[in-house]
C-alpha positions, 0 to 999 in steps of 0.5 A, spaced: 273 682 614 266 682 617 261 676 616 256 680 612 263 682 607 264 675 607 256 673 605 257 679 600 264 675 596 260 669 597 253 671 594 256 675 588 256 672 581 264 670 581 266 662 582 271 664 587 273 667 593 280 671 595 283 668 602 289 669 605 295 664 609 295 665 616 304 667 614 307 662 619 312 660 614 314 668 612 309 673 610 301 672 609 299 671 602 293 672 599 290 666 594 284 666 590 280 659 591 273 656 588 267 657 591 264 649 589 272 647 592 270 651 598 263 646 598 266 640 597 270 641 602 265 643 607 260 638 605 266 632 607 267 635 613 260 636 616 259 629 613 264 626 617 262 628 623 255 627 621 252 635 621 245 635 620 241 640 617 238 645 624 244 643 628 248 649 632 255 652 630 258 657 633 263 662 629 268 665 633 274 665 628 276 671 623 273 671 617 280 674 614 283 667 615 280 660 611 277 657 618 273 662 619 270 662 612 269 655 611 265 655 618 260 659 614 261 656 609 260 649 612 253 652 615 250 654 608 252 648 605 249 643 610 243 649 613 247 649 621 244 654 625 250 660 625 252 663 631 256 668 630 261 672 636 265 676 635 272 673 635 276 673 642 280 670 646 273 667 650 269 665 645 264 662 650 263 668 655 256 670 654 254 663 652 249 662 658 243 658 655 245 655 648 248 649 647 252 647 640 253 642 636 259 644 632 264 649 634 272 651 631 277 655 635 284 656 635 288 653 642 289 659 645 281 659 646 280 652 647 286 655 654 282 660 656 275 657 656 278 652 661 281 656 665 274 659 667 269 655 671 262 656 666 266 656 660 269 649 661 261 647 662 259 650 656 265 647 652 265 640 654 257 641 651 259 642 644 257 635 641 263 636 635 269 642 637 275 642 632 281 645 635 287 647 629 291 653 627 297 651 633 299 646 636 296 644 642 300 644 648 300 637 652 298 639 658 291 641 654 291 635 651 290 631 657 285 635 659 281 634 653 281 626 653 276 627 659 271 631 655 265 626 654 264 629 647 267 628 640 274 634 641 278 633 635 285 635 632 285 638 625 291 638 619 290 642 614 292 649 611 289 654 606 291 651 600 287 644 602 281 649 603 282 648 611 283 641 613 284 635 610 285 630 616 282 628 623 285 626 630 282 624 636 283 628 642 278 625 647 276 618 649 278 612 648 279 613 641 284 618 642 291 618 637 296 622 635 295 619 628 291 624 623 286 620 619 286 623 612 278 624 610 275 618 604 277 622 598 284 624 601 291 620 598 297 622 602 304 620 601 311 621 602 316 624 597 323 623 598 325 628 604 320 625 607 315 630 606 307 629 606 304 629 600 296 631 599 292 628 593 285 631 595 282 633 587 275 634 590 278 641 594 285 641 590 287 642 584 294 639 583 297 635 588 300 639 594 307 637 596 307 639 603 314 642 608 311 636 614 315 631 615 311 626 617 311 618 619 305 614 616 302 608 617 296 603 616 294 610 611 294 614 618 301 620 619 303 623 625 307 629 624 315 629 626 316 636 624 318 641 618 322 640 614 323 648 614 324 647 621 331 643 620 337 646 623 343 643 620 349 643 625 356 640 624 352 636 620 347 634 624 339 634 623 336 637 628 328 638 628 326 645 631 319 642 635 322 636 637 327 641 642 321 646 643 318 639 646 324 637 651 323 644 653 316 644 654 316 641 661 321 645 664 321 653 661 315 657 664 317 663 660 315 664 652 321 661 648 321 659 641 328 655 638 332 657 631 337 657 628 342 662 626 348 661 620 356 660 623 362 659 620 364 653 623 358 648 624 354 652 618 348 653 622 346 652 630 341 653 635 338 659 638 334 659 643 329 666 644 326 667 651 320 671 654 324 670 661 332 670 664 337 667 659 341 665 664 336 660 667 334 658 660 341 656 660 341 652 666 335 648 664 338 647 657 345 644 659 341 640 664 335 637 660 337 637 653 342 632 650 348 635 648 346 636 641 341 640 642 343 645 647 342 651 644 350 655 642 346 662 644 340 665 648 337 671 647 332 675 650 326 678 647 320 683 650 315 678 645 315 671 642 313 673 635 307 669 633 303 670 626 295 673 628 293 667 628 297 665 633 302 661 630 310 662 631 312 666 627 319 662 625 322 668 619 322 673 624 325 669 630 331 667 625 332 674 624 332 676 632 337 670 632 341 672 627 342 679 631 
């Protein structure tokens, strides 16, 4: 969706706007949410980060996806300066002269403009830049801890109208707990799950499928409970695995599960590279429980299009 279709939907006599989930958890969906949520949302973040009327944001995120909406959406609320690019892995290529107060972008773009001499300038100078739609990588988050403005880490999905929650990444103020926004309640259910209580962008309470710790009304993130591999009676946590190899794989990979008869589920792991010298990593750095019971080799990783793994088609890879 360009953003001058988007501006069209906003700008139409209907109280709602029809987005779609980024489908990291199974197939892309598509959901109809209210335009004065969508406001209220926007205006509690540019709150938070203390956005003015006349600052400059940059919009360089689809506006097929909520992320990219609620940039626009954020602009109009608090009358920001929208600059907008189109949508690529260098969202600061041909940004020579200008300076921005507010960005968003996915990991992958932060990657790539650090990489690039005048691009990490041009990032360091964003005064508030949020990072969401992935995970970041923890070689990345050393290196933003030494940015001189504010980069932040956010936790949100579709549902809750893009985040509802902040952490830190850079300065001594760095964390890894995420700090809900005023109006948000969080909670666990008894799976230990996050539950989102946020009425100003969400109409009923939202169970979530992260499993988190929570603590002084701040949470970390564990895992999710979808991403559990229940092995001869063991729970293990997918991304806790992913994390022990982070280290030592080069390659592309991302951990699964498929059924067995005998431990009821175990672990796979799908690799870009060589399985045998994933499996010497493996058996060399996992503990013993965690050590994958089979290695696959895949042309491609499977990612959602916002980059994000694709966790239901790497089961059914694993299930081959």
């Amino acid at each position: 969706m360009s953003l001058e279709k988007f501006l069209e939907d906003w700008n139409n006599p209907s109280e709602f706007v029809e987005v779609k989930t980024s489908g990291s958890t199974g197939e892309p969906k598509r959901m109809m949410v209210e335009k004065r949520r969508m406001l209220n949302s926007a205006r509690i973040t540019c709150d938070f980060l203390g956005l003015k009327k006349g600052d400059t944001a940059l919009l360089c995120m689809s506006t097929d996806y909520i992320a990219g909406k609620m940039m626009v959406v954020r602009s109009i609320e608090r009358g920001l300066n929208l600059i907008s690019v189109e949508p690529s892995g260098h969202p600061l290529a041909a940004r020579e002269n200008l300076e921005f107060s507010f960005a968003a972008m996915v990991p992958m773009q932060v990657y790539n403009s650090l990489q690039v001499p005048e691009e990490k300038e041009r990032l360091m100078a964003i005064r508030h830049l949020i990072i969401g739609g992935g995970a970041i990588d923890e070689a990345m988050e050393r290196e933003l801890r030494n940015f001189p403005n504010a980069v932040w880490s956010t936790y949100g999905m579709t549902e809750t109208l893009s985040h509802i929650a902040l952490r830190r990444i850079s300065g001594p103020d760095a964390s890894d707990w995420y700090t809900p926004f005023p109006s948000v309640e969080i909670s666990q259910n008894q799976d230990g799950c996050l539950v989102i209580n946020a009425p100003e962008v969400c109409a009923e309470t939202l169970v979530t499928n992260d499993i988190v710790e929570i603590k002084n009304n701040r949470f970390r993130i564990l895992g999710r409970k979808d991403n559990v591999i229940c092995s001869g009676g063991i729970k293990l946590q997918i991304e806790e695995i992913e994390r022990e190899l982070k280290p030592y794989v080069r390659v592309p990979y991302i951990i699964s599960k498929r059924k067995d008869e005998k431990f009821g589920e175990v672990v796979v792991l799908l690799t870009e590279g060589s399985t045998d010298e994933a499996k010497q990593i493996c058996e060399k750095v996992l503990p013993k429980y965690h050590i994958p019971k089979a290695y696959i080799h895949v042309d491609q990783i499977p990612l959602t299009e916002t980059g994000k793994p694709a966790r239901k088609k790497a089961e059914l890879l694993a299930e081959k």
